[in-house]
N, C-alpha and C positions, 0 to 999 in steps of 0.2 A: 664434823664441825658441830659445836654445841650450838644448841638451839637457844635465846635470849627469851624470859617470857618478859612483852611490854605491859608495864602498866596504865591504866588510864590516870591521870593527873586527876589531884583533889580539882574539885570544882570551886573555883576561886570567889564565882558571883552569885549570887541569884537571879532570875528575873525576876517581876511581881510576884504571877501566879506561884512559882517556887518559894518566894518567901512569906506569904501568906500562909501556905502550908507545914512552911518551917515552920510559922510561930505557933503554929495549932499544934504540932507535936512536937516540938523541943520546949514550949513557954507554956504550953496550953491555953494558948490565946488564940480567940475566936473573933478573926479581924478579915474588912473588905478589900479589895482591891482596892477601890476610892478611900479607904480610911489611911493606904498606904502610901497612895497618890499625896494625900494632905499631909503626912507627918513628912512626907520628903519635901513637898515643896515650901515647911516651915522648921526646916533643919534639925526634926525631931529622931528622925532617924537616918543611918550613916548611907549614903548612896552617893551616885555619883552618873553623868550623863553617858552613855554612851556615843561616839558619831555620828550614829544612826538615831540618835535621840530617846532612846530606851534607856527606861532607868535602868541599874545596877547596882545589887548592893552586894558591898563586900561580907563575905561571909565571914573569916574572920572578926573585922568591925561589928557584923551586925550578931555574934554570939558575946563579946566584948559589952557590945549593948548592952544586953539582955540580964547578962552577969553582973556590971554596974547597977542596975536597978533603975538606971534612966530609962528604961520602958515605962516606969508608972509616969513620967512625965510625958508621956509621947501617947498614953492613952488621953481618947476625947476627940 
């Protein structure tokens, strides 16, 4: 019988601390936790709640973001 190798699924979301660290090595942007906390809670950047009440940002959306140029609106 052949053996199947599985792969692990692209990571669809970020948490905070994951997408902080995105933006420092994909944007080169040197951004807080809290400064992340405030562009979500003022629709500056693409997220979304989880059930459990944690943010989420779509990776996809949020390289979308980045690529539009609507990050220079979302600094501040």
């Amino acid at each position: 019988m052949e053996s199947t190798l599985l792969t692990r699924p692209e990571k669809k979301f970020f948490s905070t601390p994951e997408l902080v660290t995105f933006l420092h090595d994909y944007a080169g942007m040197t951004v807080s936790k809290s400064t992340v906390f405030k562009w979500s809670m003022l629709g500056k950047i693409p997220c979304q709640k989880a059930p459990n009440g944690r943010l989420l940002f779509p990776v996809d959306k949020v390289q979308q973001w980045i690529e539009s140029g609507s990050v220079e609106q979302g600094e501040g």
